[in-house]
Each structure stands twice: as C-alpha cells, then as structure tokens.
C-alpha positions in Angstrom: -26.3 62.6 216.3 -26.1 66.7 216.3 -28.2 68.1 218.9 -28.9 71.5 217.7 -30.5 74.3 219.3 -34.0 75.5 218.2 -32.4 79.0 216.8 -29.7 77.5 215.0 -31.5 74.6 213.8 -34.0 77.5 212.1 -31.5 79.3 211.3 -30.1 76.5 209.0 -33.5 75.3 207.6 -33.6 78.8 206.1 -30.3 79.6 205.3 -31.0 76.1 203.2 -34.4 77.7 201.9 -32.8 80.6 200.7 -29.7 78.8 198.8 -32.1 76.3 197.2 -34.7 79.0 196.2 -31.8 80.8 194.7 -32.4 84.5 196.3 -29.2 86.2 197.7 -29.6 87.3 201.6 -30.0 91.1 202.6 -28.0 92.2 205.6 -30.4 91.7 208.2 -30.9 87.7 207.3 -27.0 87.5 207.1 -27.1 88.8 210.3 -29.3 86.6 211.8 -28.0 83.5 210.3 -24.7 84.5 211.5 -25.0 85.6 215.1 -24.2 81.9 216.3 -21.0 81.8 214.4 -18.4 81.0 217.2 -15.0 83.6 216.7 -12.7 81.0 216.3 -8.5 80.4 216.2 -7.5 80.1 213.2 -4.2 79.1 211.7 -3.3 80.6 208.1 -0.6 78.2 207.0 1.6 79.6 203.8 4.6 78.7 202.2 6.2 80.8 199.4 6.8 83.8 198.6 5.3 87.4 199.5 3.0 87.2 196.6 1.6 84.1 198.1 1.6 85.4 201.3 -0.4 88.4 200.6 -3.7 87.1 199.5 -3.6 85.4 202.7 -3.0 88.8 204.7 -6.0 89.9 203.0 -8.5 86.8 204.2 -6.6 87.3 207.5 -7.7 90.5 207.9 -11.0 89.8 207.1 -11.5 87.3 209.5 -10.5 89.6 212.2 -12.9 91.9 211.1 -15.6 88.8 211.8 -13.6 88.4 215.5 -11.8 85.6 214.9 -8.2 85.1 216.1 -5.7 84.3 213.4 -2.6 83.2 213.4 -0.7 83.2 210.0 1.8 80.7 210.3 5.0 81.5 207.1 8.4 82.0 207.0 10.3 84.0 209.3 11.6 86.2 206.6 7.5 87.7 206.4 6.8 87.8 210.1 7.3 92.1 209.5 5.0 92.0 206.7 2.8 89.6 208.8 2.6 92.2 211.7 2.1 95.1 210.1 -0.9 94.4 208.8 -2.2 93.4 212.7 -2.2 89.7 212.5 -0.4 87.3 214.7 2.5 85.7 213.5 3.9 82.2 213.6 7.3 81.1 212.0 7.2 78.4 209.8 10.2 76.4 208.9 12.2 76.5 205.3 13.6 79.3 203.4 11.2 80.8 200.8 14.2 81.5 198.5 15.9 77.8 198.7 11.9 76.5 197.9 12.3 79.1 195.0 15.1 77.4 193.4 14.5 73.9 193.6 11.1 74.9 192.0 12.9 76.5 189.3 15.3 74.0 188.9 12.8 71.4 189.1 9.8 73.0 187.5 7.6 70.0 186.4 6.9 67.0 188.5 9.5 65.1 188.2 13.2 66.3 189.0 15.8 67.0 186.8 18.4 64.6 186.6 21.0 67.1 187.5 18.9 67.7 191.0 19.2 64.2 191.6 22.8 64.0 191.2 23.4 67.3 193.4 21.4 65.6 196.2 18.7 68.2 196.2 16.0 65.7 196.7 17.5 65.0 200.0 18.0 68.6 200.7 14.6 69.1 199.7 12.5 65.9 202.0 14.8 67.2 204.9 13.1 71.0 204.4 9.6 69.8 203.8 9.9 67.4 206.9 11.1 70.5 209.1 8.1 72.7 207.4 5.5 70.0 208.6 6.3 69.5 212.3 6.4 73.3 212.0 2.9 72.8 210.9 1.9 71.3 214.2 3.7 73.7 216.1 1.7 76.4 214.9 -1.2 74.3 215.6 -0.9 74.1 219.5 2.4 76.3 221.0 1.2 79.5 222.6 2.9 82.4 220.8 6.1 82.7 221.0 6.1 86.6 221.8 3.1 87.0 223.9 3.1 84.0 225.6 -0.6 83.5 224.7 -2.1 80.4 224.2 -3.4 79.2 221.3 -4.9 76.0 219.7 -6.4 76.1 216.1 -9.8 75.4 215.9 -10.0 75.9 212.2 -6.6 76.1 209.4 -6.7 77.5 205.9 -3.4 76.7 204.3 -2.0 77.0 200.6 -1.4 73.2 199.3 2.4 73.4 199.2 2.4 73.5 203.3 1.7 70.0 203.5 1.2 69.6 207.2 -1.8 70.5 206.9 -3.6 67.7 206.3 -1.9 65.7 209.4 -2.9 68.9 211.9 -6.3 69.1 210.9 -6.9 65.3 211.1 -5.2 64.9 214.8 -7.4 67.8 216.1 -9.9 66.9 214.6 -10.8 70.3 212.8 -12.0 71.8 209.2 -8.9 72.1 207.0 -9.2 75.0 203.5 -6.7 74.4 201.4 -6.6 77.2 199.2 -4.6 78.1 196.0 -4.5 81.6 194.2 -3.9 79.7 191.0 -7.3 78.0 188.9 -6.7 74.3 189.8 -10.4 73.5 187.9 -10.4 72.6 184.1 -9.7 75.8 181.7 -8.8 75.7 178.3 -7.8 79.4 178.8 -4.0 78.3 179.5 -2.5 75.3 180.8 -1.8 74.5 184.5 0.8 77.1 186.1 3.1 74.0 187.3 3.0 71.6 184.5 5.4 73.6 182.9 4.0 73.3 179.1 4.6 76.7 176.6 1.5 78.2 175.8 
C-alpha cells in the first residue's frame, strides 16, 4: 500500500491523463508534475571505452542540471575526463584496454579456442569478478577524495558492468541499464556483437 500525498497523487492522475490523451506537456505542467521529484544519488556505472563513457557524461550532466548528485563510477584511466566535465568520480575495477582485446579476440559469444588454451577465460572471470564488487563499492563508500558520503539511491549502468543488477537488488533501488547500440529488432544491420558481415 502507497500512501500518497493529495498533490502528488493529482499530479499523477494527470500526468496519466495527459500520456493517455496523447498531448505533449508545456513547461508549466512539466513543472508542476515535477516539483516533487526528490534530487537523488545516482550512480552512473560504465565499462569500456571513452566512447562509451561519453554518452554517459552527457546524461550525467543533465541530471545535475535537475539537482541530482551523480556519481559516474568507470575506469580509473577516465577519472580526468570524468572531472572535467564537473561530475563525481568513482574508479571502477578492470582495464578498458585488456576488456578491449579479449573482445576482439573473442568477438562473438563464444571464445575462440585459442582464448581457451591461453587461459583468458580465467583472466577474464577474475576481471569481471573485481569489476562487480567494484560495483558495490561505488554503491555505498563515501568518495574517496572528499570524504563525502554517498549511497545510490538510483544506478544507470551500460550492460557490460554486470554488478549492477546485484547493487540495485540489495538496496533495493531502480536499476537503467542502458546501451548506445539498438538492442530492439532492425533489419537495418545485424546486431553490433554477433559478429555476422553485413
């Protein structure tokens, strides 16, 4: 049972309204619906690259426009990149360039059969197990130049991070995974990593 209060319970009814009528809100309704929004912590969780980093810089910055805090949580080699564009940083296990090669390497689902010989795959669960309790470190430690403390009330994480899932579910939170590649049906080209020609 949700006991709502009378403005936010109107507020929904006719934020509904307008969704199911179909008529886009002008500023003023946005503003009204929006004025009980709580400014929340969020974690940004990325692995990857700088181009997959980046998009999430931009949504970062966004949300701090709304007054939220957020803490974008990647790898160590970013945290420059990260700062420079005014959001708090985190460091995430794994190097982005070692993720880089086994992806290469291994660029379908299955691992190549030279991979397996090499021992990557071992290599490989021992980095992803040090990225996901890095997960949950980001999730709860204060930060770790400040001293502030910080626990996420909300994470948005790219699918490769993994811990995700686990952080969200303890705390009992919403968890966005997010993907800046189509992962919905298109006949346009194939999947990015089911690596078929096109």
């Amino acid at each position: 049972w949700i006991n709502l209060s009378q403005d936010y319970s109107h507020a929904l009814q006719k934020k509904n309204e307008i969704i199911l009528s179909g008529i886009g809100l002008c500023k003023e309704d946005r503003l009204k619906l929006n004025k009980n929004v709580p400014h929340l912590a969020i974690c940004i969780m990325v692995v990857g690259s700088r181009g997959d980093v980046r998009p999430f810089i931009a949504l970062g910055k966004e949300l701090l426009k709304a007054k939220h805090r957020v803490r974008l949580v990647t790898h160590e080699i970013f945290r420059e990149f990260v700062k420079e564009n005014g959001l708090e940083f985190f460091p995430l296990a794994g190097d982005p360039a070692e993720l880089m090669t086994f992806m290469v390497k291994n660029a379908g689902l299955i691992p190549s059969m030279s991979s397996i010989l090499d021992g990557d795959i071992k290599k490989k669960r021992k980095l992803m197990a040090d990225i996901m309790k890095s997960t949950w470190r980001a999730c709860v430690q204060p930060d770790d130049e400040t001293g502030a403390a910080f626990t996420a009330e909300a994470i948005i994480s790219n699918a490769p991070t993994f811990g995700h899932t686990h952080c969200a579910q303890k705390l009992s939170i919403s968890l966005h995974i997010i993907f800046t590649m189509p992962w919905t049906p298109t006949e346009a080209f194939p999947h990015p990593p089911c690596n078929v020609d096109y």
